[in-house]
LUMLOBA-94988 format. One record per residue (C-alpha): x, y, z. Coordinates in Angstrom, 3 decimals, always signed. Layout:
! LUMLOBA-94988
<east: X north: Y up: Z>
...
END
This chain:
! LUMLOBA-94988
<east: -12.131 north: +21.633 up: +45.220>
<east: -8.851 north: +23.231 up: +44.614>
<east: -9.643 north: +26.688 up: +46.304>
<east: -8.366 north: +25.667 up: +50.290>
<east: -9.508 north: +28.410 up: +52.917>
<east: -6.827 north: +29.239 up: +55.894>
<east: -9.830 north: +31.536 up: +57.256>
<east: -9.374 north: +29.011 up: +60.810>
<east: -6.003 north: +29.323 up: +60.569>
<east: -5.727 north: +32.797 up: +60.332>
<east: -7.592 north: +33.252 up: +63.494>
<east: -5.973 north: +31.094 up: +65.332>
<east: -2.692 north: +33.037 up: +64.606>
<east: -4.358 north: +36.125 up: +65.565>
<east: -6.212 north: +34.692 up: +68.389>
<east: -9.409 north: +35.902 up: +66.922>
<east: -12.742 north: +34.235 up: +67.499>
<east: -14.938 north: +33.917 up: +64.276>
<east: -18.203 north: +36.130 up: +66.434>
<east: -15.427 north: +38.544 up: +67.203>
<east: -14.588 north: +38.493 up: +63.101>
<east: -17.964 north: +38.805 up: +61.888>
<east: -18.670 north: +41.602 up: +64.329>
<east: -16.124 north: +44.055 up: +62.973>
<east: -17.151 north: +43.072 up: +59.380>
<east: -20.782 north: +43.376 up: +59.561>
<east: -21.651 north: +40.371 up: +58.306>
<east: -23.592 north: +37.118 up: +60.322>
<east: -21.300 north: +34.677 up: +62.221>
<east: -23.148 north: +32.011 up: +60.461>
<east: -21.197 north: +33.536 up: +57.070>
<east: -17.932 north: +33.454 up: +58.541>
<east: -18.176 north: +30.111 up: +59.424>
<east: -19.262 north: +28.928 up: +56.086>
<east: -16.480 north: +30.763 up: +54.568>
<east: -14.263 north: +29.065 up: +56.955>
<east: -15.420 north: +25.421 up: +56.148>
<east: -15.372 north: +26.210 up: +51.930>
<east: -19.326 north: +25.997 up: +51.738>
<east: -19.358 north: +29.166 up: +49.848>
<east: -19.141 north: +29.096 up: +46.167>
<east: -17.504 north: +32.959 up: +46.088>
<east: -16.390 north: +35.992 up: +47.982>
<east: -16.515 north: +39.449 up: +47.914>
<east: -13.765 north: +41.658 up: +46.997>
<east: -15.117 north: +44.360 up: +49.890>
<east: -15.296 north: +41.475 up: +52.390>
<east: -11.969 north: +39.906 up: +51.458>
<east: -10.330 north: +43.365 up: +51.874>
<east: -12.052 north: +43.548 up: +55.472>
<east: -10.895 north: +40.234 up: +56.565>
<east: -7.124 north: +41.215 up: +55.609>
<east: -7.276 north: +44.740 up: +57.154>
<east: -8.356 north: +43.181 up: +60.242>
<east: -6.240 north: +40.092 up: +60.320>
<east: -3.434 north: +42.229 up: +59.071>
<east: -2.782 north: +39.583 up: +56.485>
<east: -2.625 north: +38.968 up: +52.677>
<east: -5.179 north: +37.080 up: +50.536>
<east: -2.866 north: +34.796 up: +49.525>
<east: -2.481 north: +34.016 up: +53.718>
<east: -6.700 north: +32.742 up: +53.573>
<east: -7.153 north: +31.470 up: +50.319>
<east: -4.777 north: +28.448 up: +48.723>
<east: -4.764 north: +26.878 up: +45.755>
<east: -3.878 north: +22.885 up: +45.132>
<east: -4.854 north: +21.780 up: +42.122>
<east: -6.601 north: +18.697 up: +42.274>
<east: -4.815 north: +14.961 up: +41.010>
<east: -7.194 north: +14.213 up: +38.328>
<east: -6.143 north: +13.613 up: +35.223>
<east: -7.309 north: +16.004 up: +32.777>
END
């Protein structure tokens, strides 16, 4: 998939534990850590904007894009 989530690496800048993320979301640990890993399929705008506002980062900073080397 070309969408690449910096979710772990964020945290690790911050030295932020993904329970201690999910807590001041409101939203299940279990979540976080599927966002973290790519297993999710989508995310909310609302959630998104939480995530930056507490990692004090930009979207652009959790979510990468490298387009894949298949040939069209």
């Amino acid at each position: 998939m070309p969408i690449i989530v910096n979710l772990d690496v964020m945290l690790a800048k911050r030295k932020m534990r993904s329970r201690d993320l999910a807590a001041q979301i409101g939203i299940a640990e279990q979540n976080v850590s599927l966002l973290k890993s790519g297993k999710v399929k989508g995310v909310r705008f609302d959630t998104l904007e939480k995530i930056c506002e507490i990692l004090q980062c930009q979207p652009g900073d959790i979510l990468e894009y490298r387009p894949d080397d298949k040939p069209a």
